[in-house]
TIVEXVEX-378077 format. One line per 8 residues: number of its first residue (from 1); their letters; for each residue x, y, z of N, C-alpha, C, O. Coordinates in steps of 0.2 Angstrom, whole numbers, plus 2048, in hexadecimal, padded with zeros to 3 digits. Layout:
<nodes>
NUM) A) X/Y/Z/X/Y/Z/X/Y/Z/X/Y/Z | ... .
</nodes>
This chain:
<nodes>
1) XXXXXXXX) 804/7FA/800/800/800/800/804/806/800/80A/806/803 | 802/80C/7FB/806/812/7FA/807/815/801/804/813/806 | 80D/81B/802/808/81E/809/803/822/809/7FF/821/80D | 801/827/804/7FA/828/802/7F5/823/803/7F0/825/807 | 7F6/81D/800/7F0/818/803/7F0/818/80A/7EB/818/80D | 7F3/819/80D/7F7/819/814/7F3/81E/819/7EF/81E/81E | 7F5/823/816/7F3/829/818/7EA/829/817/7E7/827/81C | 7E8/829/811/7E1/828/80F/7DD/823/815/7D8/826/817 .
9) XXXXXXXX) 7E0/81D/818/7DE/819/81D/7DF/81B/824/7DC/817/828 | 7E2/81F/825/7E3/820/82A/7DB/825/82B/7D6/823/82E | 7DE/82C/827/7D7/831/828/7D2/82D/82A/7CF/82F/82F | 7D0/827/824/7C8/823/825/7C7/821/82A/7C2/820/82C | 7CE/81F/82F/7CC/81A/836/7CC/81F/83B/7C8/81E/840 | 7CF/825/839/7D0/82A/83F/7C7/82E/840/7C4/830/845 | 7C5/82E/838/7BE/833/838/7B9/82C/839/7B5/82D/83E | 7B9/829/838/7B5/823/83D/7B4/821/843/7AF/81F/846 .
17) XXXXXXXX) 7BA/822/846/7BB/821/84D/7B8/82A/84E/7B5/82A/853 | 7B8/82D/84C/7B6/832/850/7AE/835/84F/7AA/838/853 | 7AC/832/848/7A5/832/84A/7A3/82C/84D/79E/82B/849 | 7A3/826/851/7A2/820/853/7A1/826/859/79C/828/85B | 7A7/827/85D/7A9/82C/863/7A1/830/865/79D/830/86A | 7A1/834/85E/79B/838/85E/794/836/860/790/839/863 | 794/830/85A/78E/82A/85D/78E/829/863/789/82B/867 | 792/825/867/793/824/86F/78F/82A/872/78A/829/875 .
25) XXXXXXXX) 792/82F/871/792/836/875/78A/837/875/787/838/87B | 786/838/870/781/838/86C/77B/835/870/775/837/872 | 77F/82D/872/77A/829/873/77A/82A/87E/777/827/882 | 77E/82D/87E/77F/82E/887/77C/833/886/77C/830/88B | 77A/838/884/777/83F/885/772/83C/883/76E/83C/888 | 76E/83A/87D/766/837/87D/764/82F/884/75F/82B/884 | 769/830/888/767/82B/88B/766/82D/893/764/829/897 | 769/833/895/76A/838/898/765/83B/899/762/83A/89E .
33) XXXXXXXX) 762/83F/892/75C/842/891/755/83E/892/750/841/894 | 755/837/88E/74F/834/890/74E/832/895/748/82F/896 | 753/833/89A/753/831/8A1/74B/836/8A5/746/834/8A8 | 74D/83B/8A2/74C/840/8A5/744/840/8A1/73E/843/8A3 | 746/83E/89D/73C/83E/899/739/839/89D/732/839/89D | 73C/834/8A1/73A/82F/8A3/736/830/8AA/731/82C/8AC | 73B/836/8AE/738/836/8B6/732/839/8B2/72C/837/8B2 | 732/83F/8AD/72A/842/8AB/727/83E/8AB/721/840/8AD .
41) XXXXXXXX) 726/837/8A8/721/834/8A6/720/82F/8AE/71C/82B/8AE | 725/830/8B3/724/82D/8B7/71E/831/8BC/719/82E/8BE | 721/83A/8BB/71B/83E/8BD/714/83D/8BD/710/83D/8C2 | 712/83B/8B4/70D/838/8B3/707/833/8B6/701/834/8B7 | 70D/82E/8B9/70A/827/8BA/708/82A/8C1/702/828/8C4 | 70D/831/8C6/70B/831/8CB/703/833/8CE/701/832/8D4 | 700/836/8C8/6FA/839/8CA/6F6/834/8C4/6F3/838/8C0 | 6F6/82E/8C3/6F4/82C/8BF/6F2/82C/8B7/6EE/829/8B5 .
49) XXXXXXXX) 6F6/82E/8B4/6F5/831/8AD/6F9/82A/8AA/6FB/825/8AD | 6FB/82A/8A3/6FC/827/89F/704/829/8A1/705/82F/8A2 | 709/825/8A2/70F/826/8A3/715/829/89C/719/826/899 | 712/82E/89A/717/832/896/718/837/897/714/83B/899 | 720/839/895/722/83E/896/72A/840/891/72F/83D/88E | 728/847/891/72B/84A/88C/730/850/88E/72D/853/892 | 737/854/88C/73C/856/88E/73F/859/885/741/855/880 | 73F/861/886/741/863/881/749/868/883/749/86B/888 .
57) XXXXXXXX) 74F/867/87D/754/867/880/757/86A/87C/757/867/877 | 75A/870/87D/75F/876/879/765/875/87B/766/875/881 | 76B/875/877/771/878/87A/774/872/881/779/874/884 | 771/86A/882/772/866/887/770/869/88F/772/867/894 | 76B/86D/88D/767/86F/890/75F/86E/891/75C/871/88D | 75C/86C/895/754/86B/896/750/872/896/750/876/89A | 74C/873/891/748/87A/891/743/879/891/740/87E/890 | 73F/873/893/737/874/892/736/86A/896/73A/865/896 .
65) XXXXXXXX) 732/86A/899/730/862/89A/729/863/89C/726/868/89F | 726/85C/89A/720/85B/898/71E/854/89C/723/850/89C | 716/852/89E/714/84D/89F/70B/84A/89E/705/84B/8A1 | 70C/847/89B/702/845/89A/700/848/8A0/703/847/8A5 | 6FB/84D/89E/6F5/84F/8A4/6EE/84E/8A0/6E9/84F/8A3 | 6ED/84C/89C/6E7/849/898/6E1/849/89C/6DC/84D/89B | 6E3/843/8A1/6DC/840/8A4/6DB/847/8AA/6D5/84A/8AB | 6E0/849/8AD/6E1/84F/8B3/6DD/856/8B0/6D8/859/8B3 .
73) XXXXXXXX) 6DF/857/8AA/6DE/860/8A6/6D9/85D/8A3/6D6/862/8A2 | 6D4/858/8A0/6CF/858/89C/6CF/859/898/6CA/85B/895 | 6D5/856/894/6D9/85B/88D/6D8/855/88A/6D7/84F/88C | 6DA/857/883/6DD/851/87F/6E2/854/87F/6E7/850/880 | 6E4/85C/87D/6EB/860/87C/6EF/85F/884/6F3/863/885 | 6EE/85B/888/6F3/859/88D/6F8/855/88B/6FA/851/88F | 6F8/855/885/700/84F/885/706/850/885/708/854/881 | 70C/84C/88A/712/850/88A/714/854/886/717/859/888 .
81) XXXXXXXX) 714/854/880/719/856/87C/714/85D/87A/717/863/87A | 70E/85D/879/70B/864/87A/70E/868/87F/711/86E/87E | 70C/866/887/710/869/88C/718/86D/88B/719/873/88C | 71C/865/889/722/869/887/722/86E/881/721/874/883 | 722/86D/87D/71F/873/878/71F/878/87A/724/87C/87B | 718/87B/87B/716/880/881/71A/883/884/71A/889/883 | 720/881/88A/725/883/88B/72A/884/88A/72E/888/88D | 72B/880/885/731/882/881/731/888/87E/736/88C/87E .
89) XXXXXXXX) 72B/888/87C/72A/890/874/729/895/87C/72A/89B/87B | 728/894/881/728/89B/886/72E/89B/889/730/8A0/88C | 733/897/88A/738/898/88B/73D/89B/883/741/89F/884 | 73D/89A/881/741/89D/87B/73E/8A1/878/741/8A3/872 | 737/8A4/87A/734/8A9/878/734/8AA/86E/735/8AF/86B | 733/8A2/86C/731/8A2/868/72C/89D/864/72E/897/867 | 728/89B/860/726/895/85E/72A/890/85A/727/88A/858 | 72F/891/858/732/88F/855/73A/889/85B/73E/88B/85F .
97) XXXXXXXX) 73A/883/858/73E/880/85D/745/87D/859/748/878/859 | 746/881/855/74D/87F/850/752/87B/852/753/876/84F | 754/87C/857/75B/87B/859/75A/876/862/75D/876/868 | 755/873/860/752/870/866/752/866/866/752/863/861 | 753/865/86A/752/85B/86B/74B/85B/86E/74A/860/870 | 745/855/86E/741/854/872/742/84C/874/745/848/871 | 740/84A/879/743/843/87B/73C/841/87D/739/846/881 | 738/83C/87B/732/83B/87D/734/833/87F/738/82F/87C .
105) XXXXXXXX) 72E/831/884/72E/82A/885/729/827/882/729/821/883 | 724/829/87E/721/824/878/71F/828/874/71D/82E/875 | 720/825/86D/71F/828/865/717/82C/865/712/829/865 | 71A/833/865/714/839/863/70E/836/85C/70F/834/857 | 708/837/862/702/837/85E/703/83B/85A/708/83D/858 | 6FC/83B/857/6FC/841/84D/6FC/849/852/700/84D/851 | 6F8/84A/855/6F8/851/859/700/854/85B/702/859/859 | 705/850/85D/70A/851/860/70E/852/85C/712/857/85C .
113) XXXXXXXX) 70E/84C/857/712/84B/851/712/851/84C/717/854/848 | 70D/853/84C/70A/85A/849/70E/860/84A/711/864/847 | 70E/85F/854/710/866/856/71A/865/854/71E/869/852 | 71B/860/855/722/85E/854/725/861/84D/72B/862/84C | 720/862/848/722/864/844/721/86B/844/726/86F/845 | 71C/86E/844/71C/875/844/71F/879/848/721/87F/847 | 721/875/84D/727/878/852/72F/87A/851/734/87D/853 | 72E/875/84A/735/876/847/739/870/849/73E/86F/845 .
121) XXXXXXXX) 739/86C/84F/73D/869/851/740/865/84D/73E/861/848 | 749/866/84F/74A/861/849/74C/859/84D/74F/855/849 | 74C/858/850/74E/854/855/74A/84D/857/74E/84A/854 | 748/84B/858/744/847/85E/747/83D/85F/747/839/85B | 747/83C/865/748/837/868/742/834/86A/73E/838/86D | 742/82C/86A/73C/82A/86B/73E/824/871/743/822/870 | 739/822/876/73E/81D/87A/739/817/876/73B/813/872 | 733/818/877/72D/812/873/729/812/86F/726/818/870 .
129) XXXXXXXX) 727/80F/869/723/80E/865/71B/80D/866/718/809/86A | 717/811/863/710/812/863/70D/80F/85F/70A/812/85B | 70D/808/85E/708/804/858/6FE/806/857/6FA/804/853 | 6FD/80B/85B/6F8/80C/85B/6F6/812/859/6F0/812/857 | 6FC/818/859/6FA/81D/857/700/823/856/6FF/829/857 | 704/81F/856/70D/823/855/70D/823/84E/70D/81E/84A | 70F/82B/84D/710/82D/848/717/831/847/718/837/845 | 71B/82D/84A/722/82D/847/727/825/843/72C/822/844 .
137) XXXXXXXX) 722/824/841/721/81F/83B/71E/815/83D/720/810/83B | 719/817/843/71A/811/845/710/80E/840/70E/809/840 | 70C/814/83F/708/814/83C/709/818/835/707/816/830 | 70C/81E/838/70E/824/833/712/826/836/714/826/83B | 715/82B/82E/71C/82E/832/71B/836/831/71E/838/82D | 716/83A/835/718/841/833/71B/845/834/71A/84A/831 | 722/843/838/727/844/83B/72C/845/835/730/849/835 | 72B/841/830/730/840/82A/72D/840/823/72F/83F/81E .
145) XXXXXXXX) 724/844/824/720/848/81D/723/84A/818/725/850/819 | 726/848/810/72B/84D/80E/725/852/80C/726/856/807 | 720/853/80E/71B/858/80B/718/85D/80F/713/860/80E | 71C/85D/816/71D/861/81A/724/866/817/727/865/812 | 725/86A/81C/72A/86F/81B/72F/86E/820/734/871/81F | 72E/86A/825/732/867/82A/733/85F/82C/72E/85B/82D | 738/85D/82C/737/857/82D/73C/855/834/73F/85A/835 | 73D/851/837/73F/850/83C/746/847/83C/744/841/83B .
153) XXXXXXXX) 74D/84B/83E/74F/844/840/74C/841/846/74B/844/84B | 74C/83A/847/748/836/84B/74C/82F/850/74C/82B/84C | 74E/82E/853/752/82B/856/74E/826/85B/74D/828/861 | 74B/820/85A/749/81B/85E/74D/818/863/753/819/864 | 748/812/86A/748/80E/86B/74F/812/871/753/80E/872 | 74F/817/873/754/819/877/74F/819/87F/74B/81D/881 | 751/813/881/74E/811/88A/748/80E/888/743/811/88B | 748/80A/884/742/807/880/73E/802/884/738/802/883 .
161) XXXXXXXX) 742/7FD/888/73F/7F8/88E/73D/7FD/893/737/7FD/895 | 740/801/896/73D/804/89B/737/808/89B/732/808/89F | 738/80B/894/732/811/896/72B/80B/892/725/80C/893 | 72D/805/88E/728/801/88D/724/7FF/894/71E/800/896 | 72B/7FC/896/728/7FA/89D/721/7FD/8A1/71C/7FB/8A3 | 725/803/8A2/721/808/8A6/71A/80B/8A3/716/80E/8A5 | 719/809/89E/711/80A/898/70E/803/899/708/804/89B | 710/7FE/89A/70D/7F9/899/70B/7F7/8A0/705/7F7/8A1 .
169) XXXXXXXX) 70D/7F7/8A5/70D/7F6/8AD/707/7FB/8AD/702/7F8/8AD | 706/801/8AE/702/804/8AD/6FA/806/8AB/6F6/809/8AE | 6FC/802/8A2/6F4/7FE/8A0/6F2/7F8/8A3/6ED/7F6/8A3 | 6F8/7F4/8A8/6F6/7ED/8AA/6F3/7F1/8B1/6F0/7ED/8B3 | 6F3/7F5/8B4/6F2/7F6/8BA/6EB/7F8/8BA/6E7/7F6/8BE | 6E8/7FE/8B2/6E3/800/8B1/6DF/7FA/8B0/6DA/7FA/8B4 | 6DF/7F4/8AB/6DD/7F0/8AA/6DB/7EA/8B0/6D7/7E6/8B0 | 6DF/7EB/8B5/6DF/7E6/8BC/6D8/7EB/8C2/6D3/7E9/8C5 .
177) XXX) 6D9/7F1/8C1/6D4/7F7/8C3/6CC/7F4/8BE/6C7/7F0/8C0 | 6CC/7F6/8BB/6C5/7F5/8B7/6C1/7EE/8B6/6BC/7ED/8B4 | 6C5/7EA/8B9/6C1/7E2/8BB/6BB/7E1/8C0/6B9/7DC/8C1 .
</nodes>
């Protein structure tokens, strides 16, 4: 091999190793953060609601956090991610969430997924999958619309047994009640 070939392989091993690094890094910071989406949805469970919870996040900073108050506020519009939302666009005194992450512990209904776009987010992590009415591609993806004007990178299954866990226990608990 030339040293050029030489040279040429090194670069590729050296720029690989350092986005691999980045991945690592990437994946301890969404794992960090859904941590933290995770007591919100623990919030949830504590006054009875549906255990989800959501955590919007600027700069590796938390700026907005949210959790189902549905059954509590009377709402349909009580879903975490509306709440965080909400706070978000009032903490940055804008509607617009450009430069934002959202870490949610299950995949945004079509309302949420909606606001998710219009908010501009480009971001979002998901810890669990909504086969019944997630619409960041588990039904539909409008998270990734190309006939929207926003689309959103989308990052799965980050704390995936846990926060299933804690959704399913919770219907098994509702379901053990209603006997």
């Amino acid at each position: 091999m030339t040293k050029a070939a030489l040279r040429a392989e090194k670069r590729k091993t050296l720029r690989l190793s350092r986005e691999q690094k980045e991945i690592e890094e990437q994946e301890k910071t969404d794992l960090f953060f859904m941590k933290e989406a995770m007591k919100q949805a623990k919030k949830a469970l504590l006054i009875s609601e549906v255990p989800i919870g959501c955590i919007i996040v600027k700069d590796n900073k938390i700026i907005a956090r949210g959790y189902n108050k549905r059954n509590n506020d009377h709402s349909v519009l009580s879903h975490a991610e509306i709440i965080a939302i909400k706070k978000a666009c009032k903490n940055q005194n804008d509607w617009r969430l450009e430069d934002c992450t959202m870490y949610i512990t299950l995949e945004p209904c079509p309302m949420c997924a909606g606001a998710i776009v219009q908010a501009r987010i480009p971001r979002v992590v998901i810890a669990s999958r909504n086969k019944k009415s997630g619409c960041a591609g588990s039904v539909i993806n409008l998270l990734n619309e190309k006939g929207f004007n926003h689309q959103c990178s989308v990052t799965y299954s980050v704390m995936e047994d846990e926060c299933s866990t804690l959704l399913s226990g919770f219907f098994k608990s509702i379901r053990g009640n209603q006997s």
